[in-house]
SELUMVO-915879 format. One record per residue (C-alpha): y, x, z; residue in three letters. Coordinates in steps of 0.25 Angstrom, whole numbers, plus 2048, in hexadecimal, padded with zeros to 3 digits. Layout:
N
{rec {Y, X, Z}, ALA}
...
// end
This chain:
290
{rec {298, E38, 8CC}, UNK}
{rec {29C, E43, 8D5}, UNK}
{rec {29F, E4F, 8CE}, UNK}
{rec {29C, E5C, 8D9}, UNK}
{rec {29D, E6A, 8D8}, UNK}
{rec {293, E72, 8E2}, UNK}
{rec {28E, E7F, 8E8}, UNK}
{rec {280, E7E, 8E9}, UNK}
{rec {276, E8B, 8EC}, UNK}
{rec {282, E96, 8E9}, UNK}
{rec {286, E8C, 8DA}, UNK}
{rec {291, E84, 8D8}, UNK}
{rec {28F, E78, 8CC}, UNK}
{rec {292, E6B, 8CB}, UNK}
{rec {289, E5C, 8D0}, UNK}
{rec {289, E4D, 8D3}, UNK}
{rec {28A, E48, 8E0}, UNK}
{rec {280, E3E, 8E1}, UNK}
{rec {281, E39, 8F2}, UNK}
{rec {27F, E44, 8F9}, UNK}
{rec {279, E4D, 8EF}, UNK}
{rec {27F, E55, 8E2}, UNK}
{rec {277, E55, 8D5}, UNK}
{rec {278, E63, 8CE}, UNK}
{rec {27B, E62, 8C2}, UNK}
{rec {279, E71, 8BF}, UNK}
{rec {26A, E6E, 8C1}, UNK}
{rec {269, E62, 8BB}, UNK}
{rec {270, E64, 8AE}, UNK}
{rec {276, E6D, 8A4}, UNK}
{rec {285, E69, 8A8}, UNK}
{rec {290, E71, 8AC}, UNK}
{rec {291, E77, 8B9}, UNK}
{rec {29F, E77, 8BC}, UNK}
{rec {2A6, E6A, 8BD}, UNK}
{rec {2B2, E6D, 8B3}, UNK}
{rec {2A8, E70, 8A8}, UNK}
{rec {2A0, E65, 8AC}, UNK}
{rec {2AE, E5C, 8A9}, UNK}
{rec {2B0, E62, 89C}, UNK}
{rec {2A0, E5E, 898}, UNK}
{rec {2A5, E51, 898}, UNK}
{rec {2A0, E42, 898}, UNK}
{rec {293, E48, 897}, UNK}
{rec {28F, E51, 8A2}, UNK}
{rec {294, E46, 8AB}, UNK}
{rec {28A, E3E, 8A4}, UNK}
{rec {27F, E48, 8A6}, UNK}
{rec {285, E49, 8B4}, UNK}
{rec {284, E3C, 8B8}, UNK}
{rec {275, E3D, 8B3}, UNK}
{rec {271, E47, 8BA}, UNK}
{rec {278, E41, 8C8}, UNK}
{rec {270, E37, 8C5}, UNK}
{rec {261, E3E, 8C2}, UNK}
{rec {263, E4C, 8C6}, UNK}
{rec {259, E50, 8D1}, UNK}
{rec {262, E5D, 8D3}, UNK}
{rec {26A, E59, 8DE}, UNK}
{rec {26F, E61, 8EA}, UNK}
{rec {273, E5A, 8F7}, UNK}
{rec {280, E59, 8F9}, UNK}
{rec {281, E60, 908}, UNK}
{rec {27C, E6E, 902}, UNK}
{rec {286, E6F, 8F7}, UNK}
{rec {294, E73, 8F7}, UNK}
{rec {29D, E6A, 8F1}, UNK}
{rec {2AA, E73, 8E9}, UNK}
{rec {2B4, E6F, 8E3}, UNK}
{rec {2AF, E65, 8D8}, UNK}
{rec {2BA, E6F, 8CD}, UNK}
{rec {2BA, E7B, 8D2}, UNK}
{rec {2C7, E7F, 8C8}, UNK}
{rec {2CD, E73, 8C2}, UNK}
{rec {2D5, E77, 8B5}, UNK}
{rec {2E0, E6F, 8BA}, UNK}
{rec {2E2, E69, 8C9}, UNK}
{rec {2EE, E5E, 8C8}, UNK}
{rec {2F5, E56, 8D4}, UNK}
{rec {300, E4D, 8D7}, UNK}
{rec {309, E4C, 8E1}, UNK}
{rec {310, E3E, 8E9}, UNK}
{rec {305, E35, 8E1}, UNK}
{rec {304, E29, 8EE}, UNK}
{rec {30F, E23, 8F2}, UNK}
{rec {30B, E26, 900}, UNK}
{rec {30B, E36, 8FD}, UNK}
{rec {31A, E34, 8F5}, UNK}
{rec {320, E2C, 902}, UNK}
{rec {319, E36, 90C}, UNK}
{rec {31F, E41, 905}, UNK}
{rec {32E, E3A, 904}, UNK}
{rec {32E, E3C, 8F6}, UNK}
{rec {331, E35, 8E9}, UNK}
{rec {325, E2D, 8E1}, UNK}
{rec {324, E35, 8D5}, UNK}
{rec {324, E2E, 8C8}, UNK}
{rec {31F, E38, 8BF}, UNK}
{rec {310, E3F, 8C6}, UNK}
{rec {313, E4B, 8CD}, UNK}
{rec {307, E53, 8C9}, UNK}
{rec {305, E63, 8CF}, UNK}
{rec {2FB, E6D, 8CD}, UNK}
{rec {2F1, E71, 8D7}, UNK}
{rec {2EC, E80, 8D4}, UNK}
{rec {2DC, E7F, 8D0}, UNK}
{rec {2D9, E8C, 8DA}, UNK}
{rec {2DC, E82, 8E6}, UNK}
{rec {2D1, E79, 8E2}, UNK}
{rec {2C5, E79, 8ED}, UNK}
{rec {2BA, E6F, 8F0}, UNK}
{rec {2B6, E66, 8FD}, UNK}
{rec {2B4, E6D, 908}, UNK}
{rec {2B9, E79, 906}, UNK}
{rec {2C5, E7F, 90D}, UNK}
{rec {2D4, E7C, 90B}, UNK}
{rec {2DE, E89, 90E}, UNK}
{rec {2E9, E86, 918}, UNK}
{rec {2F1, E92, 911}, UNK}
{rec {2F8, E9D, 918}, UNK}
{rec {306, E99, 910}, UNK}
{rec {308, E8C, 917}, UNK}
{rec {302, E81, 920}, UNK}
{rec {307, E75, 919}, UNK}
{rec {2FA, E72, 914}, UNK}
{rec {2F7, E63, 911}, UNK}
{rec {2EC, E5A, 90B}, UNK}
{rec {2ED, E4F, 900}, UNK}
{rec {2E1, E46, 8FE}, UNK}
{rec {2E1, E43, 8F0}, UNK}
{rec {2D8, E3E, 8E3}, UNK}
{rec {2D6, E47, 8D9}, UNK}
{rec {2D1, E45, 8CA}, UNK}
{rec {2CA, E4E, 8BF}, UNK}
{rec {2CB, E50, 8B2}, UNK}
{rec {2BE, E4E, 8AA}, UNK}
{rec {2C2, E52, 89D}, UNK}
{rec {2CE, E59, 893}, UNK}
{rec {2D8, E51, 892}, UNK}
{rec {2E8, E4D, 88F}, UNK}
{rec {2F1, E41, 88C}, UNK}
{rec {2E9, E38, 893}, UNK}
{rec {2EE, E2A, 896}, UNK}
{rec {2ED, E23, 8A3}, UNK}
{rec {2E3, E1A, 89D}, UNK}
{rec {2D8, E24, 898}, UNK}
{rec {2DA, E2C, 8A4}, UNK}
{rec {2CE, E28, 8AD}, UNK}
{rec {2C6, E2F, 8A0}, UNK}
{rec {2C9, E3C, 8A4}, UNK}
{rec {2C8, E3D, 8B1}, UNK}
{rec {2B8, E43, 8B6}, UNK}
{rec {2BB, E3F, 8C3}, UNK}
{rec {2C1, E41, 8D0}, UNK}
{rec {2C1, E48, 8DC}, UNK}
{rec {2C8, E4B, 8EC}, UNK}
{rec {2D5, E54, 8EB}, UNK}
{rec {2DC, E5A, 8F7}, UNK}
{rec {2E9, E5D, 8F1}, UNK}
{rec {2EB, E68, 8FE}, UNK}
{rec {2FA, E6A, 8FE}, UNK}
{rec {302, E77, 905}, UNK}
{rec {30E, E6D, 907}, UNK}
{rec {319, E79, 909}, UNK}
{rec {315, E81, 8FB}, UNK}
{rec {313, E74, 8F4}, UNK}
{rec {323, E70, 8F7}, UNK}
{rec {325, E7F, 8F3}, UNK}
{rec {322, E7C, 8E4}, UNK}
{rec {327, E70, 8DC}, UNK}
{rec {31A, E70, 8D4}, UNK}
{rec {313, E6F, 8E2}, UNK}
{rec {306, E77, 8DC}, UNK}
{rec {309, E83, 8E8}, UNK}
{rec {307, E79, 8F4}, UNK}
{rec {2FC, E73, 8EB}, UNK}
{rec {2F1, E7F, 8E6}, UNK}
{rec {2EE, E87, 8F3}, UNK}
{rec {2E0, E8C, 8F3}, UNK}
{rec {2D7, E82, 8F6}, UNK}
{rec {2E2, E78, 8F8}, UNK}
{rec {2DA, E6F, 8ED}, UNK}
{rec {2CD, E68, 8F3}, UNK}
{rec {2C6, E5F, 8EA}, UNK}
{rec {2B9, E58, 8E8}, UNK}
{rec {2B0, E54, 8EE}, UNK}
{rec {2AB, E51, 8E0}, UNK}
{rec {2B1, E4B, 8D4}, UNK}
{rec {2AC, E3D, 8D3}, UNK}
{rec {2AD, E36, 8C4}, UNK}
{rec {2B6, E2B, 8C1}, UNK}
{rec {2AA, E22, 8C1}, UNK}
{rec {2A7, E23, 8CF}, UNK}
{rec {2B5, E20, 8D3}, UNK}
{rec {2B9, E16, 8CB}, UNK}
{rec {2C9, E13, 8CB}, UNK}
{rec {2CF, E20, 8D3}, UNK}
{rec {2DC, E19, 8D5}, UNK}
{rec {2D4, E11, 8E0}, UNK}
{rec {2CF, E1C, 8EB}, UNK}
{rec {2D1, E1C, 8F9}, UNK}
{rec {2D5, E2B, 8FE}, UNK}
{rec {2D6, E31, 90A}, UNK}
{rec {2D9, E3E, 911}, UNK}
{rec {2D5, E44, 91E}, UNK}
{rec {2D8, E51, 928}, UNK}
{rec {2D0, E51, 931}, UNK}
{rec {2CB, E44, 933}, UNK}
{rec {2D9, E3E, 933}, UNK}
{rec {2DE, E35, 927}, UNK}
{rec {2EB, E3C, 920}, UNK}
{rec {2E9, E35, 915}, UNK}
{rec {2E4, E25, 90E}, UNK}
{rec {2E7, E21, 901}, UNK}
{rec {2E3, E1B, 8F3}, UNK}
{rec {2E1, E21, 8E8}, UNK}
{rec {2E7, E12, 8E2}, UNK}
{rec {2F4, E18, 8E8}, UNK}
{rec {2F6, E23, 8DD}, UNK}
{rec {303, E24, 8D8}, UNK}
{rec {2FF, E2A, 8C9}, UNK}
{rec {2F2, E26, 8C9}, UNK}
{rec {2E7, E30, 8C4}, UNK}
{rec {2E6, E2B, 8B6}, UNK}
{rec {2F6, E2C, 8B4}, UNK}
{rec {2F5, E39, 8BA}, UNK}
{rec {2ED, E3D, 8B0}, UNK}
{rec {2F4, E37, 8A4}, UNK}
{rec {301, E40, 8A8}, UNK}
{rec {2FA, E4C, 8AC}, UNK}
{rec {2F3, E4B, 89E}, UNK}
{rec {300, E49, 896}, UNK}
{rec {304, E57, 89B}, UNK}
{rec {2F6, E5F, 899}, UNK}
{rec {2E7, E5F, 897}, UNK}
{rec {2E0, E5B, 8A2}, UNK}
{rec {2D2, E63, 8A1}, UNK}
{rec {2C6, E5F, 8A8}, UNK}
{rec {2C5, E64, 8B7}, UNK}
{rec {2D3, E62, 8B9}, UNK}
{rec {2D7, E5B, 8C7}, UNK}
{rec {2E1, E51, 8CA}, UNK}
{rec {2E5, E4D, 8D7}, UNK}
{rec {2EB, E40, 8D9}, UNK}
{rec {2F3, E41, 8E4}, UNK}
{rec {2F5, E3F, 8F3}, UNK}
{rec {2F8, E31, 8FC}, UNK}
{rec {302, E32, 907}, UNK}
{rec {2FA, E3A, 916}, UNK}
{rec {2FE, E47, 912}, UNK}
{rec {2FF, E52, 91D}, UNK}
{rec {30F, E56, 918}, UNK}
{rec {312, E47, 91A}, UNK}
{rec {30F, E47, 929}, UNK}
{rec {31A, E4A, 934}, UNK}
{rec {317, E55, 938}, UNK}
{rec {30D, E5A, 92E}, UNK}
{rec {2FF, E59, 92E}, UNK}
{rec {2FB, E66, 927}, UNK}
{rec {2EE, E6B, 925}, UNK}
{rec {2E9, E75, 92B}, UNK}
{rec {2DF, E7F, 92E}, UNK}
{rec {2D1, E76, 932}, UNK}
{rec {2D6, E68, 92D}, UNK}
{rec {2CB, E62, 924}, UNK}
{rec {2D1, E59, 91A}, UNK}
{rec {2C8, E4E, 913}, UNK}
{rec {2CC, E45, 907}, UNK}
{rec {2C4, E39, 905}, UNK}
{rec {2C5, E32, 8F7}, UNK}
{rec {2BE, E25, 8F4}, UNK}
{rec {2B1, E25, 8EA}, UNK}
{rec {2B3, E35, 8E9}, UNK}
{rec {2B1, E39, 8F8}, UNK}
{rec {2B8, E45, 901}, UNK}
{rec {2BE, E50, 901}, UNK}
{rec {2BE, E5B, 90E}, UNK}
{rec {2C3, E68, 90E}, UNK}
{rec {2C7, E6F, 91B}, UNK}
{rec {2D4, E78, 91D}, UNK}
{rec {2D4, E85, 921}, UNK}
{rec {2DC, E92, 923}, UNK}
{rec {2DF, E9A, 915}, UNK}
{rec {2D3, EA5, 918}, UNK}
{rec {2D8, EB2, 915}, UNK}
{rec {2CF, EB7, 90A}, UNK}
{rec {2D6, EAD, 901}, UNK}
{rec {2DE, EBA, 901}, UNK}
{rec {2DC, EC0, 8F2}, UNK}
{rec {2E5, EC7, 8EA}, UNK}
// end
């Protein structure tokens, strides 16, 4: 299934994307509204989901809703840093040995096609194409083996990085939690549909033109041992996001560097879970609050 939220007629809920329609699961059952608490309902409101996808004549055409972000607010948004070989020889630095996670901010979290800030602090803003995973249900100590059960399903991330605040910061999470500098979706598509997510092709464009082409196949710490550290440390809850990481193409990497800027369009393609576009902008000046 593909897991969406949507705006429709002034509402925002959750659906299944079924082609080019979205199935309403508002209307067409009792179940949560909000995709978090949809997670937490478990096993069996994906169940009763699936049904509905399936015999539901509430469904909306795609082309008049608007797709948000599919988790609005996750609980935890996790990243990891030189996970390709590509990206660690691009960057001139060391393989890690151990996974070099870092904390993205949930306020940064936005959805396809809405607007990325190219912020009044710096110009050093770049792109990383990357698959992202979510966390279905409570959990902690999970071994690598048992992994794949807790995981709902996944989804695009643009882990947008302000290259200069990130090398600021040895945790990194400054250059990494700008507002909007956290583009997900398009939906979250259940592991059912993807099958073994060590095998996707992914590629990211500005523009039109290829930055970046890799596999998923070419993971570092895969998503499952990525889970079995990060759950040692902490709960994982349900809604959390994890990014897996970014192939070699970055815009840092490039002599001279090809930052982003104000009306670039970026777009991430992910096999079996489709694209992400967002377009850059100038930070408005109504993001002003105090």
């Amino acid at each position: 299934m593909k897991l969406a939220t949507f705006t429709h007629g002034g509402a925002t809920r959750i659906g299944v994307v079924v082609e080019d329609s979205i199935v309403d699961l508002a209307a067409a059952t009792d179940l949560p509204r909000e995709m978090i608490a949809f997670l937490e309902a478990g096993p069996r409101a994906l169940d009763r989901a699936a049904g509905a996808a399936k015999n539901s004549a509430h469904r909306i055409a795609l082309a008049s809703v608007k797709l948000e972000a599919p988790i609005a607010r996750p609980p935890e948004f996790l990243a990891i840093g030189l996970n390709y070989a590509d990206h660690v020889e691009e960057t001139k630095m060391k393989r890690p040995e151990f996974p070099m996670f870092f904390n993205k901010q949930s306020s940064c979290v936005t959805g396809p096609g809405d607007p990325i800030h190219l912020p009044r602090a710096s110009s050093a803003l770049d792109y990383e194409g990357e698959l992202g995973f979510v966390i279905g249900r409570r959990c902690r100590h999970v071994k690598r083996d048992r992994a794949h059960e807790v995981i709902a399903g996944y989804v695009i991330v643009n882990d947008v990085s302000v290259r200069d605040w990130q090398r600021r910061s040895p945790t990194m999470t400054l250059g990494k939690s700008f507002d909007t500098h956290g583009p997900i979706g398009p939906w979250i598509v259940t592991p059912d549909e993807i099958g073994d997510p060590h095998k996707l092709d992914l590629k990211t464009f500005v523009n039109g033109e290829q930055r970046q082409h890799s596999n998923t196949k070419n993971l570092i710490f895969d998503c499952f041992a990525q889970i079995e550290t990060l759950s040692t440390v902490f709960t994982l809850l349900p809604g959390t996001i994890v990014s897996t990481g970014t192939p070699g193409g970055v815009a840092a990497a490039m002599n001279p560097p090809k930052w982003m800027k104000a009306g670039d369009v970026v777009r991430i393609e992910i096999e079996k879970i489709g694209e992400l576009e967002n377009k850059v902008i100038e930070e408005p000046a109504s993001t002003d609050k105090i």
